[in-house]
C-alpha positions as a Markdown table, in Angstrom:
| # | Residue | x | y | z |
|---|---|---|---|---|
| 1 | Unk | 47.9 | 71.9 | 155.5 |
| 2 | Unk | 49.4 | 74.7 | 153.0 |
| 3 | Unk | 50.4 | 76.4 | 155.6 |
| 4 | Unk | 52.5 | 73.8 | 156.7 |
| 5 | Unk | 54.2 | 72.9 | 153.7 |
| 6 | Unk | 54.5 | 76.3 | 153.1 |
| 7 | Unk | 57.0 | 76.4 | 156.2 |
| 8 | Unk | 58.7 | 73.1 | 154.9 |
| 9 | Unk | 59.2 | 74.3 | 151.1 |
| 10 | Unk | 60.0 | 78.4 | 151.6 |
| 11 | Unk | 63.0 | 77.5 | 153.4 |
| 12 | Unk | 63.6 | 74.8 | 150.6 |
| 13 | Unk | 63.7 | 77.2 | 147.8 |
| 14 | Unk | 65.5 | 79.7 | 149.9 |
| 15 | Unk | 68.3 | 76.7 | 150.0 |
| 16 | Unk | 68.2 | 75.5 | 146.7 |
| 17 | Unk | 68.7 | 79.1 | 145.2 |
| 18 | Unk | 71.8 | 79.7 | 147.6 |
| 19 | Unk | 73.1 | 76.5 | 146.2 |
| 20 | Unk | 72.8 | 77.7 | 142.8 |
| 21 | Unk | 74.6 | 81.1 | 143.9 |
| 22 | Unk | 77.5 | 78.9 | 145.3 |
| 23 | Unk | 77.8 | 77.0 | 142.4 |
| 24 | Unk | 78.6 | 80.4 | 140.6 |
| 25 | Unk | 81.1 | 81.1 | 143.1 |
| 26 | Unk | 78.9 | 83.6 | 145.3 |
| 27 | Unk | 79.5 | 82.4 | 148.8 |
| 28 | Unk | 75.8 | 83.0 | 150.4 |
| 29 | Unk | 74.4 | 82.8 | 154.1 |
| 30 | Unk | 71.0 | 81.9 | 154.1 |
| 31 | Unk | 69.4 | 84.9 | 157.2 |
| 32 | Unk | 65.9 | 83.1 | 157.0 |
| 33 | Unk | 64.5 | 80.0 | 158.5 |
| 34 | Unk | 61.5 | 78.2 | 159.2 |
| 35 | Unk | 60.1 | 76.7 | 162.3 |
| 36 | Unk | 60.9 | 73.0 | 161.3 |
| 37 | Unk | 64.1 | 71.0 | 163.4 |
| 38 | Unk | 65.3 | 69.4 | 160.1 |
| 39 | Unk | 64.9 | 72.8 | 158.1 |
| 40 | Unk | 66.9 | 74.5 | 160.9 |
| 41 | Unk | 69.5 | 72.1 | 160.9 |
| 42 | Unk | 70.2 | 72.2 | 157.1 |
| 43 | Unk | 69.9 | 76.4 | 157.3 |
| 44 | Unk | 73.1 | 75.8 | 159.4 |
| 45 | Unk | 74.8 | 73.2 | 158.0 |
| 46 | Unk | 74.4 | 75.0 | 154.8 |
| 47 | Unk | 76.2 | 78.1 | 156.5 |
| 48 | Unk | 78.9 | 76.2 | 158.3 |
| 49 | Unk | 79.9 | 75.2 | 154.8 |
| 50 | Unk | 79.8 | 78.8 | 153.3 |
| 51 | Unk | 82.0 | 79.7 | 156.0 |
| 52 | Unk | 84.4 | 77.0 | 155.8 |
| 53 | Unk | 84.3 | 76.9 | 151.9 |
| 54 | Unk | 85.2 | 80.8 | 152.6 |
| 55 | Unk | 88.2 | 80.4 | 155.0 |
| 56 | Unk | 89.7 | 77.4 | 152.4 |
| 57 | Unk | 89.2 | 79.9 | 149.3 |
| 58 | Unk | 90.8 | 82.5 | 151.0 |
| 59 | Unk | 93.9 | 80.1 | 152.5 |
| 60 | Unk | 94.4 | 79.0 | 149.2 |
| 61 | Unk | 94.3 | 82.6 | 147.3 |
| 62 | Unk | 97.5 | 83.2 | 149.7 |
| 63 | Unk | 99.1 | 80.1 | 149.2 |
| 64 | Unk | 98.7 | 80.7 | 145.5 |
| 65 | Unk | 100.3 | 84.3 | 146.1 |
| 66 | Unk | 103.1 | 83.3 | 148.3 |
| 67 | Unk | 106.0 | 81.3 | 148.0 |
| 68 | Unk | 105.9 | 78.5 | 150.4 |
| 69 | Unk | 109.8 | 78.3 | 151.2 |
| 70 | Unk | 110.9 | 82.3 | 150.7 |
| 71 | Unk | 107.3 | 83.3 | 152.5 |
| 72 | Unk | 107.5 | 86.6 | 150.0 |
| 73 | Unk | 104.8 | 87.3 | 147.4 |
| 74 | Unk | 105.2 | 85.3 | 144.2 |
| 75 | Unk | 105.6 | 86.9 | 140.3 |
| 76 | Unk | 101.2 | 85.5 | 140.5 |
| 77 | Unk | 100.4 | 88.0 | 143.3 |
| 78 | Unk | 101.9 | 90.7 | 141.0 |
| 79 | Unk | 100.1 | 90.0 | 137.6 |
């Protein structure tokens, strides 16, 4: 029996900590999982959203560089 909630609550912790990280702005992939469906599962929907989170911050840190009508880099991407 510890075993087994062992393989349920590693993975927990190992989820809840890369939450915290992404909450300071550390965008995370969680590389371990456990043998459980449901943990699987949330390993990767946890990483889809690192990686989309990721392609939005970096869309937006060029949009916020470039001007949207002249498409040349803005007095921001200077400073």
């Amino acid at each position: 029996a510890t075993t087994a909630i062992g393989l349920i609550t590693r993975p927990l912790v190992r989820v809840t900590q890369a939450f915290k990280l992404l909450r300071q702005g550390h965008y995370k992939k969680i590389t371990e999982t456990g043998t459980e469906r449901e943990v699987i599962e949330l390993v990767s929907a946890y990483n889809d959203t690192i990686a989309k989170l990721e392609q939005l911050h970096n869309k937006l840190a060029d949009e916020a560089e470039i001007d949207g009508l002249t498409g040349i880099y803005n007095r921001r991407s200077f400073n």
